[in-house]
ZATI-440763 format. One line per 10 residues: number of its first residue (from 1); their letters; for each residue x, y, z of C-alpha. Coordinates in pm, whole numbers. Layout:
NUM = a = X/Y/Z  ...
// end
This chain:
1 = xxxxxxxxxx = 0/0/0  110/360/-74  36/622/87  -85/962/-90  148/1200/-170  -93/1431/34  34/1231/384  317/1206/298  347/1623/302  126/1613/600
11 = xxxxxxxxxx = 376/1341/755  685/1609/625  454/1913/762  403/1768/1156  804/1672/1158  878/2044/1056  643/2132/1363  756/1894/1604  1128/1958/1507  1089/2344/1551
21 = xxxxxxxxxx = 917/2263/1873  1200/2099/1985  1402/2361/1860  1219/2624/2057  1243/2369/2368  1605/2361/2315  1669/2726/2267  1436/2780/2567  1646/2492/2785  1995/2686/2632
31 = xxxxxxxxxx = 1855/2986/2782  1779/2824/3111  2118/2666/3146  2277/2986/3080  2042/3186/3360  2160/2923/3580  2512/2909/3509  2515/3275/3557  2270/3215/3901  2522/2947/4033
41 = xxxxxxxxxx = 2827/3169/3906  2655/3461/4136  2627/3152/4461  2974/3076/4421  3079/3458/4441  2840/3487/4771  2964/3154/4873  3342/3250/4841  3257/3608/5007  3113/3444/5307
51 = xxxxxxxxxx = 3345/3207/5355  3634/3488/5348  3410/3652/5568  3378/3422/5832  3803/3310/5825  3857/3681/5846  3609/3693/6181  3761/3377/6300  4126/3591/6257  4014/3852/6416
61 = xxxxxxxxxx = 3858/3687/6758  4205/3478/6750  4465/3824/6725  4143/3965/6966  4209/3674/7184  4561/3638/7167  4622/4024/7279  4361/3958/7541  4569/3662/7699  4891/3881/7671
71 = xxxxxxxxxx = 4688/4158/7843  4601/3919/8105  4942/3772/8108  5082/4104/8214  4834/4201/8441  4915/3859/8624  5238/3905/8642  5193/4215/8769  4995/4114/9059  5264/3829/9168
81 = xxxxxxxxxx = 5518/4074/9148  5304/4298/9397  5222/3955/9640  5571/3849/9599  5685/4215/9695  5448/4279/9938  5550/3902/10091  5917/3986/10158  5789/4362/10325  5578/4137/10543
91 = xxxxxxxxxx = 5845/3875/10638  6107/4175/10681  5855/4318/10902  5788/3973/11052  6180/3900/11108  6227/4253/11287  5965/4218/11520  6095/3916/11644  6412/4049/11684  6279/4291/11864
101 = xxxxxxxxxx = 6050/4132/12099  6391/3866/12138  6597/4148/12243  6299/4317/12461  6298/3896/12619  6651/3895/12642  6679/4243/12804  6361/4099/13059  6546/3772/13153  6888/3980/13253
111 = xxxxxxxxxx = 6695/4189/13499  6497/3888/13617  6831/3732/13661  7012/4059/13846  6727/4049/14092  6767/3688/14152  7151/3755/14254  7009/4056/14430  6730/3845/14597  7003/3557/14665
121 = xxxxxxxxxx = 7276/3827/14805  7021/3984/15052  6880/3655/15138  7223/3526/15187  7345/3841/15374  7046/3841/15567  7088/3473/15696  7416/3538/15817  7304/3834/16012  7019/3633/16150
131 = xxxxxxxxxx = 7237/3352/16197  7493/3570/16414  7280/3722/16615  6931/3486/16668  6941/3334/17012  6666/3116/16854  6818/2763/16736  6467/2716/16568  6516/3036/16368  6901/2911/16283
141 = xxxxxxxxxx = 6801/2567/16125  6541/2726/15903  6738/2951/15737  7056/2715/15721  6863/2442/15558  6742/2742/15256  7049/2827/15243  7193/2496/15156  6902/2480/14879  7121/2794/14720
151 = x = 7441/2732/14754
// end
């Protein structure tokens, strides 16, 4: 069977259509690739910008947080420098007031102990006298056995 030359240009006449259809479709899809090239093109450039952004932020707290660590450094040294200064005053002051409080003790203990010879002298001189001229025996044993506990 054969067709009609009639279908045949009918046949010829729906290609042409359907292949400038798809021509349009293509042009059209051409078009949208190139919009979106151009789109993702403009998300990279935002993308990129960001990122720098955010490393430059993360630069900034670090050199931010790096001087504020030397700050505190110095301020800590500072203040153990002050402590360990204001230490040695207190020990100096410390040391001198024993010495002085020693030397006020040791000045104490050599009148205490000139009294006691003073004490033992007078008791001593005072026995004898007693001893010389008591009548009393009674009176002569007492202070001859204290005696004996000093000398």
């Amino acid at each position: 069977m054969s067709e009609s030359p009639n279908t045949k240009n009918e046949d010829m006449t729906g290609v042409k259509i359907d292949v400038g259809v798809l021509k349009e479709k293509v042009s059209t899809l051409t078009d949208l690739c190139v919009k979106m090239d151009t789109v993702i093109d403009k998300l990279v450039e935002s993308h990129d910008r960001h990122i720098t952004k955010v490393y430059e932020n993360i630069d900034d707290q670090r050199d931010r947080n790096s001087d504020e660590l030397k700050e505190l450094r110095k301020e800590l040294q500072e203040r153990m420098d002050e402590s360990e200064t204001n230490l040695i005053t207190e020990l100096k002051s410390i040391r001198q007031q024993l010495t002085d409080h020693i030397n006020d003790e040791t000045a104490n203990l050599k009148r205490i102990m000139k009294w006691k010879k003073v004490i033992v002298i007078a008791f001593i001189v005072l026995t004898l006298l007693v001893l010389n001229h008591s009548s009393d025996a009674e009176i002569g044993k007492f202070f001859r056995g204290i005696l004996s506990l000093f000398v």
